[in-house]
N, C-alpha and C positions, 0 to 999 in steps of 0.2 A: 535487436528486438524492436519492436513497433511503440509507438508510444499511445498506449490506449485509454482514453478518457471516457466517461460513461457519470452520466448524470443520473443522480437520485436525489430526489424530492427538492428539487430547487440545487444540490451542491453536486457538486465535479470531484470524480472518484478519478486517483491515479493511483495506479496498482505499482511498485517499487520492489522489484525481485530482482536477488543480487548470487552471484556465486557463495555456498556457507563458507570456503575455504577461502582468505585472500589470496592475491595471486602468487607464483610463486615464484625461485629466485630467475627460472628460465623465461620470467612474462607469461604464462600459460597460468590458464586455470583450469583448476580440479572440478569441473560440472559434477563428475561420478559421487562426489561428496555432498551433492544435493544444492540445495538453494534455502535460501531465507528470503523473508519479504516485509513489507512495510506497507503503508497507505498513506498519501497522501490526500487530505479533504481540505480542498477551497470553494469560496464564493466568489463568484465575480458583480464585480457593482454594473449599474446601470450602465455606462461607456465600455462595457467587456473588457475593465480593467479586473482582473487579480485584487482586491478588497482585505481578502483573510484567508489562512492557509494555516495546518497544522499537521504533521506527519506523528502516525500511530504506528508504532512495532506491533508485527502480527504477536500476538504468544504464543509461541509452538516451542515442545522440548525437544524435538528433534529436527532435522531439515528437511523441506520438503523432498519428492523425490524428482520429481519434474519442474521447469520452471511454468508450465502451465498449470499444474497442481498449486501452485504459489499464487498466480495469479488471481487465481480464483477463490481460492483464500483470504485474499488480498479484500477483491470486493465485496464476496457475504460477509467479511468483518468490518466493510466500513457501512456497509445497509443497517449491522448489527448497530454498530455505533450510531448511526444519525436516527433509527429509532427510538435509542434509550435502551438498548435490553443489555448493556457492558457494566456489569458495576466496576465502580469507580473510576469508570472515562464520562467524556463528554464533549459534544460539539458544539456546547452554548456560546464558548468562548469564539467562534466563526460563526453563529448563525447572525 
Protein backbone atom coordinates (compact mmCIF):
# COMPACT_ATOMS: atom_id res chain seq x y z
CA UNK A 1 0.00 0.00 0.00
CA UNK A 2 1.08 3.45 -0.62
CA UNK A 3 1.80 5.70 2.12
CA UNK A 4 -0.66 8.54 1.94
CA UNK A 5 -0.28 11.71 3.72
CA UNK A 6 -2.77 14.63 3.42
CA UNK A 7 -2.72 17.88 5.28
CA UNK A 8 -5.69 19.37 7.16
CA UNK A 9 -5.69 22.69 8.67
CA UNK A 10 -1.91 22.99 9.42
CA UNK A 11 -1.60 18.86 10.65
CA UNK A 12 -0.63 15.72 8.47
CA UNK A 13 -3.34 12.86 8.40
CA UNK A 14 -1.85 9.31 8.06
CA UNK A 15 -4.44 6.87 7.47
CA UNK A 16 -3.34 3.17 9.23
CA UNK A 17 -5.33 0.17 7.68
CA UNK A 18 -4.34 -3.12 8.81
CA UNK A 19 -5.72 -6.83 7.82
CA UNK A 20 -9.01 -7.33 10.87
CA UNK A 21 -7.62 -11.04 11.16
CA UNK A 22 -3.72 -11.30 12.11
CA UNK A 23 -1.90 -13.30 10.16
CA UNK A 24 -2.09 -16.77 10.08
CA UNK A 25 -0.06 -19.85 10.83
CA UNK A 26 0.64 -20.25 6.83
CA UNK A 27 2.07 -16.14 6.80
CA UNK A 28 -0.94 -15.32 4.66
CA UNK A 29 -3.67 -13.04 5.51
CA UNK A 30 -7.38 -13.15 5.69
CA UNK A 31 -8.17 -9.67 3.44
CA UNK A 32 -11.83 -11.45 3.04
CA UNK A 33 -12.17 -10.76 6.77
CA UNK A 34 -12.02 -7.07 6.09
CA UNK A 35 -9.76 -4.53 7.44
CA UNK A 36 -9.43 -2.14 10.50
CA UNK A 37 -7.84 1.23 10.65
CA UNK A 38 -6.37 3.95 12.74
CA UNK A 39 -5.23 7.48 12.27
CA UNK A 40 -2.28 8.95 12.73
CA UNK A 41 -2.13 13.04 13.45
CA UNK A 42 1.20 14.95 13.48
CA UNK A 43 2.78 18.34 13.48
CA UNK A 44 5.82 19.05 12.00
CA UNK A 45 7.75 22.08 13.53
CA UNK A 46 9.57 24.72 11.59
CA UNK A 47 12.77 22.41 10.37
CA UNK A 48 10.11 19.68 8.91
CA UNK A 49 10.99 17.86 11.84
CA UNK A 50 8.02 15.56 13.27
CA UNK A 51 7.14 17.99 16.76
CA UNK A 52 4.03 15.73 18.04
CA UNK A 53 2.16 12.84 16.82
CA UNK A 54 -0.78 10.80 18.27
CA UNK A 55 -2.48 7.71 16.79
CA UNK A 56 -6.55 7.48 17.21
CA UNK A 57 -8.45 4.03 16.71
CA UNK A 58 -11.19 4.40 14.14
CA UNK A 59 -14.54 3.19 16.25
CA UNK A 60 -16.23 0.80 14.05
CA UNK A 61 -18.06 -2.44 15.28
CA UNK A 62 -17.52 -4.34 12.58
CA UNK A 63 -14.43 -4.34 9.82
CA UNK A 64 -14.25 -2.36 7.06
CA UNK A 65 -15.01 -4.21 3.75
CA UNK A 66 -12.32 -2.82 1.60
CA UNK A 67 -9.06 -1.38 2.55
CA UNK A 68 -10.07 1.80 0.70
CA UNK A 69 -13.28 1.98 2.60
CA UNK A 70 -10.84 2.20 5.68
CA UNK A 71 -8.88 4.55 4.43
CA UNK A 72 -11.26 6.98 3.93
CA UNK A 73 -12.74 6.48 7.19
CA UNK A 74 -9.48 6.93 8.31
CA UNK A 75 -9.34 10.58 7.28
CA UNK A 76 -13.15 11.97 7.63
CA UNK A 77 -12.29 10.84 11.28
CA UNK A 78 -9.24 12.60 11.65
CA UNK A 79 -11.02 16.10 9.74
CA UNK A 80 -13.59 14.98 12.49
CA UNK A 81 -11.10 15.04 15.22
CA UNK A 82 -9.05 18.29 14.46
CA UNK A 83 -12.46 20.15 14.17
CA UNK A 84 -13.64 19.28 17.60
CA UNK A 85 -16.87 17.43 16.58
CA UNK A 86 -15.39 13.77 18.58
CA UNK A 87 -16.51 13.82 22.04
CA UNK A 88 -14.15 12.89 24.28
CA UNK A 89 -11.09 13.00 21.92
CA UNK A 90 -8.90 15.74 21.09
CA UNK A 91 -6.00 17.15 19.23
CA UNK A 92 -4.99 19.95 21.73
CA UNK A 93 -2.51 17.76 23.17
CA UNK A 94 -0.41 18.10 19.16
CA UNK A 95 -1.54 21.26 18.29
Amino acid sequence: MNDTVRTYRGLEIHPLVYPHTPRGATGSYDYAAGFDAAVKICRRGDDDSQTASRVYPIPQQTPFLSAGEARKASTAYAERLIDGEVDGQSVHDIC
